[in-house]
C-alpha positions in Angstrom: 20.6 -7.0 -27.8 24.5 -8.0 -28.1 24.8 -7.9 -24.3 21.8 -10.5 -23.7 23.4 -13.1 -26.3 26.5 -12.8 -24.3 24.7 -13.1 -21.0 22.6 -16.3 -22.8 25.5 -17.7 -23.7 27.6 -17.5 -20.4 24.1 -18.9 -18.7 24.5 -21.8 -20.9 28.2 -22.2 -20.5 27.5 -22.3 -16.5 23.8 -24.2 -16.6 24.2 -27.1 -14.5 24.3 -30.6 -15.6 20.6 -32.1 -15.8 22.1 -35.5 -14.3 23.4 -33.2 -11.1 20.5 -31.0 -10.9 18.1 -34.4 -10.6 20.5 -36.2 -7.8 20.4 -33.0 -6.0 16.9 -33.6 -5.9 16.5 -37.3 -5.4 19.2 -36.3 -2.1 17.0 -33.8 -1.0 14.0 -35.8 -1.0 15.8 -39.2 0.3 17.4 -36.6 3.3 13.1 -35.0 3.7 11.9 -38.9 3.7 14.2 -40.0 6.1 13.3 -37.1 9.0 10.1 -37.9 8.2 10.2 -41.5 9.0 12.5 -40.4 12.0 10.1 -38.1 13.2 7.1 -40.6 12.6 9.0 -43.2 14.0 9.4 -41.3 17.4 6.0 -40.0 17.7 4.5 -43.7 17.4 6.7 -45.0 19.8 5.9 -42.2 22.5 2.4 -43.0 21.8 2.7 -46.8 22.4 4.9 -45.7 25.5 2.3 -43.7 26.5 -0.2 -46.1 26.3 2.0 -48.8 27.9 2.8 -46.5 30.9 -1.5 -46.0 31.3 -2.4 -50.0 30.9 -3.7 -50.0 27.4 -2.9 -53.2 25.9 -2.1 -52.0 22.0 -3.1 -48.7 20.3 -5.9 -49.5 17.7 -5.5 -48.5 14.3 -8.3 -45.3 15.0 -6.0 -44.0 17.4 -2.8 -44.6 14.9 -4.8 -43.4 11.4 -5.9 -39.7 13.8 -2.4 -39.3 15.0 -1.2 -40.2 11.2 -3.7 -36.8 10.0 -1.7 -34.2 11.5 1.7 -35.7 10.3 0.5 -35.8 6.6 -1.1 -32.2 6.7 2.2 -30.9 8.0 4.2 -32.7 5.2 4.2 -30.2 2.5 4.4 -27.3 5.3 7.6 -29.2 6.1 8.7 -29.6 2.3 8.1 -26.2 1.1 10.2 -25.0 4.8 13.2 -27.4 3.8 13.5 -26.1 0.2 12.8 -22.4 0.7 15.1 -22.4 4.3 17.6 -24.0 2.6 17.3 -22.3 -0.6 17.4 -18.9 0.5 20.7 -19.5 2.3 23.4 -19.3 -0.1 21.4 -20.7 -3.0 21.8 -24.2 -1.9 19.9 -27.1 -0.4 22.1 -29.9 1.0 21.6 -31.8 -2.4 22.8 -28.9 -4.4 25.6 -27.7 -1.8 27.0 -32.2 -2.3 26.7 -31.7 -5.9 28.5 -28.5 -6.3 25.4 -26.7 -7.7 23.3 -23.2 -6.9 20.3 -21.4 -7.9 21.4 -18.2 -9.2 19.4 -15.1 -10.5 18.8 -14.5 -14.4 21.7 -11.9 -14.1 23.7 -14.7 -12.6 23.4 -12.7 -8.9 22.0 -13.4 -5.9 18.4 -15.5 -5.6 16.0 -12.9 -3.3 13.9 -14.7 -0.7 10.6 -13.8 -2.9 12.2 -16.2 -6.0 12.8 -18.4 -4.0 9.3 -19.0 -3.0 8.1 -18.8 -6.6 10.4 -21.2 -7.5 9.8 -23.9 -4.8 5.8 -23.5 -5.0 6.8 -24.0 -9.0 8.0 -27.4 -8.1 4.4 -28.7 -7.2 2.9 -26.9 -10.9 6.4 -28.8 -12.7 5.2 -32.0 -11.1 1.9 -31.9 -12.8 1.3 -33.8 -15.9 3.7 -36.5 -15.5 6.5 -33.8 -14.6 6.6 -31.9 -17.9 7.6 -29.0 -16.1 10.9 -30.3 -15.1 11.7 -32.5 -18.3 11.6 -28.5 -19.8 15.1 -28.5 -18.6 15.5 -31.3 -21.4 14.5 -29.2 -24.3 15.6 -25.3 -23.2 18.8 -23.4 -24.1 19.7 -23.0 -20.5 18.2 -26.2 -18.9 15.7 -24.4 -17.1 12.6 -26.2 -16.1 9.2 -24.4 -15.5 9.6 -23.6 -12.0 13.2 -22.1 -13.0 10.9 -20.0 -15.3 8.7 -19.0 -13.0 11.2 -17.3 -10.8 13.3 -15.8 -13.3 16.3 -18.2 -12.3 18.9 -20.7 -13.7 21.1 -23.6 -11.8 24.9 -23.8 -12.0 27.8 -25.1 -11.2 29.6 -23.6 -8.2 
């Protein structure tokens, strides 16, 4: 019992700082928005060069909105790739590596590939309800928001 007060205390000690956990974030989405619109962006434009090069005037909208389907279906394949690829090297996404933050394990170890997962597929449950799940973080001892529960893992500074 003794050594898991020390172990919550040191977790809180080294719990990262709510404000740097949610810019990590906010750069992590801004950096997944703007590869989107890059890749979007390129794919149109090879389209209307496409059409251009075959002697259609102007793609209509039909032919935009069915090449728009695919990109949006493969936007959460490419969110839940970003966070767990970047995740499961080192700890870090590029937010957390600029703000000098990781995801560690409960015994303050290494993350395994399997949390991970759990915790990144935990973002999407922490967003539900007006993102309870990560105002948690708000009101727990170690600033851990649902999807930090679910994996059995903490965020701290490097």
């Amino acid at each position: 019992m003794l050594y898991n007060q020390n172990l919550n205390s040191a977790q809180e000690q080294m719990s990262a700082a709510l404000w740097k956990r949610a810019l990590a974030f906010e750069i992590d989405i801004l950096l997944l928005i703007l590869t989107c619109i890059t890749t979007l962006s390129a794919g149109l434009l090879a389209v209307w060069i496409g059409l251009q090069v075959a002697g259609y005037d102007a793609p209509s909208y039909d032919l935009i909105s069915t090449l728009l389907l695919p990109f949006l279906l493969l936007s959460p394949v490419v969110f839940l790739a970003y966070f767990i690829g970047f995740a499961s090297y080192r700890g870090q996404t590029p937010g957390k590596m600029i703000m000098r933050i990781r995801i560690v394990s409960r015994t303050g170890g290494t993350v395994t590939l399997s949390m991970i997962i759990v915790r990144t597929l935990g973002y999407f449950i922490s967003g539900l309800f007006f993102g309870m799940g990560f105002l948690m973080a708000l009101v727990t001892r170690c600033r851990q928001s649902l999807h930090d529960f679910l994996a059995d893992t903490y965020v701290v500074d490097v």
